[in-house]
N, C-alpha and C positions, 0 to 999 in steps of 0.2 A: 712528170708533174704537168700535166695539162692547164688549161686554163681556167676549167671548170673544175677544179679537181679541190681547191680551197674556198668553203663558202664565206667569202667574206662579207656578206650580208649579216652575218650573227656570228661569225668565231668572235672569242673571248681571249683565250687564252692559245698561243700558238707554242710551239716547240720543236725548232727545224732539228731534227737529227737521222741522219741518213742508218743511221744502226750498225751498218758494216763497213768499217774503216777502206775497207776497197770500193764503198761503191760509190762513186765522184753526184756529189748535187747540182744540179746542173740551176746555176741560177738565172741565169737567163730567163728561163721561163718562167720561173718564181717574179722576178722582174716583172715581166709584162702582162703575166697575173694580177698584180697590185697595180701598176700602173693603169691598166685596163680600165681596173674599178672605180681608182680615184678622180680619171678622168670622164668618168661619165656622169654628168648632169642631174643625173636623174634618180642615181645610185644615194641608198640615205648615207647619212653618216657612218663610217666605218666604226663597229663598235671594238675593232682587239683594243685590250687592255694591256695584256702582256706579250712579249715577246723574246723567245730565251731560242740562242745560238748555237746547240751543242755540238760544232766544232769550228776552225779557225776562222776569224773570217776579217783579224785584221793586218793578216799579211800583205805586202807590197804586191804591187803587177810581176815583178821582174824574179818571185819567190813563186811563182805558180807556176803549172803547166796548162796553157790555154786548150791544149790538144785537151784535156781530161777534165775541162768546163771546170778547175778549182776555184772555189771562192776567193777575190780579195778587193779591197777595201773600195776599187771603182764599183764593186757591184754592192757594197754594204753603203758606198754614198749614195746609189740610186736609190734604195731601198726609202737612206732617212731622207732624202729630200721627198718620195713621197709619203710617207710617214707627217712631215711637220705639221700640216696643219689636222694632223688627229687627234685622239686623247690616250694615248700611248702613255699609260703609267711606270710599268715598270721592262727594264728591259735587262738582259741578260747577255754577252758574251765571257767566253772560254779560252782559255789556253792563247794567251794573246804574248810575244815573245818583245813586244815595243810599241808603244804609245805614239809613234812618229807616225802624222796623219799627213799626206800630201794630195789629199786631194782639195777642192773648194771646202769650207767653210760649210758645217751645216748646223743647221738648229733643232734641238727637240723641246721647246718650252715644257710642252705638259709633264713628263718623265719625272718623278718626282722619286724614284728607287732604280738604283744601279749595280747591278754583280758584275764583277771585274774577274776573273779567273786564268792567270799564266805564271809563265816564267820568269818573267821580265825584272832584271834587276832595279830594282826604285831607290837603291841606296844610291846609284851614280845622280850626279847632277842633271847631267843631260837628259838623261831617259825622265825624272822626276818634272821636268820641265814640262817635257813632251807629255807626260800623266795631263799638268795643270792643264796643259791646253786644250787638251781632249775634253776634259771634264768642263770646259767652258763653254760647250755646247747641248749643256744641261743645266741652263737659268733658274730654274727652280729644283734643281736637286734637296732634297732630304736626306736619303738612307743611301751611304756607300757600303756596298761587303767588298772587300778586296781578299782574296783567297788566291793561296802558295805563292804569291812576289815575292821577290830577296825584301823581306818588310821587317819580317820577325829573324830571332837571332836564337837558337839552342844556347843554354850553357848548362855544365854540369851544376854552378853552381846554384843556379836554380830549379824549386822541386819542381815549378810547371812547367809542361812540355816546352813550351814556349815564352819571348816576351819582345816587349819591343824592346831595342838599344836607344840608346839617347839621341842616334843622329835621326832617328826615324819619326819620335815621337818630338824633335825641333820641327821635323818638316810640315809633319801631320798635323800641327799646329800653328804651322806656318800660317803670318797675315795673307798671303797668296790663298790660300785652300778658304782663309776663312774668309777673304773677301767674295769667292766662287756660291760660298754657301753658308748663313750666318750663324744658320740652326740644323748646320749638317753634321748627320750620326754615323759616325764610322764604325765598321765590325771588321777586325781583323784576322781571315784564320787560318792556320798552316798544317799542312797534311805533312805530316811524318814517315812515310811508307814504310821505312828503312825500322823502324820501331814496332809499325802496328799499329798506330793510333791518331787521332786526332785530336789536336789543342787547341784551344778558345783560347782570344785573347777580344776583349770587347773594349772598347775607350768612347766615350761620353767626350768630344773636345770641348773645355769649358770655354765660349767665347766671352 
């Protein structure tokens, strides 16, 4: 990926996805691509609107192999720091295994929709913590999806695929979440593999 290789004079809508799980994104130069632009003077306003991640990219330093340029979270803070002062609406990551951010503090005011998609257990306390803080750097959040977290619960004795448990829908309602976002819309949804199918669960949190 060169540097002229993304026009970001009129992209809109971006979607970093390498296609084939062997071949490493080398972000670095995505990096200095963006940086390039935002530091030129003379460059208009950056118009992306969106921005979707499709694959990890909030792994630790110490979970990557630097020899093979893997994404993690020092190169996704480069990213939002120059991102802030844009008008980045909605953004996108994937397959995210924990919320625990160590690097600086960043902000994305404009961001106003967020898709969350991993593994990561949200029922522990800890890990749920480390959620809120992340999300604290989304001031004006509106629309959360969170998709496949330990969120949702199967039971036989329920006909829907899915639903929330009671410890889940304290938390999702929790004043922490609600003080984050007064008028924020949760969508909750869990991929079943093992079945075949996919379950909607949507919740409106009444503030």
């Amino acid at each position: 990926m060169g540097r002229n290789h993304i026009p970001w004079h009129s992209v809109r809508r971006l979607e970093l996805n390498p296609g084939d799980e062997m071949e490493a994104f080398e972000p670095a130069q995505f990096i200095e691509s963006l940086t390039a632009y935002m530091c030129e003077p003379t460059n208009p306003a950056l118009p992306l609107e969106e921005l979707a991640f499709a694959f990890p990219t909030l792994r630790q330093a110490t979970e990557v192999s630097s020899e093979e340029n893997e994404f993690c979270q020092a190169d996704l803070h480069h990213i939002f720091r120059n991102l802030h002062p844009s008008a980045l609406r909605s953004l996108s990551l994937c397959r995210i295994e924990s919320f625990k951010w160590t690097q600086p503090v960043f902000l994305l005011p404009s961001v106003t929709f967020l898709s969350l998609d991993g593994y990561g257990d949200l029922t522990s306390t800890e890990e749920f913590d480390h959620f809120l803080g992340f999300l604290e750097s989304f001031p004006t959040l509106q629309e959360l999806r969170l998709s496949r977290f330990d969120i949702l619960r199967v039971t036989a004795a329920d006909p829907t695929p899915a639903s929330f448990d009671a410890k889940t829908v304290a938390r999702l309602s929790s004043r922490k979440l609600a003080c984050l976002g007064p008028s924020l819309v949760i969508s909750a949804f869990h991929l079943a593999m093992h079945q075949g199918y996919q379950g909607r669960v949507s919740r409106i949190l009444d503030r």
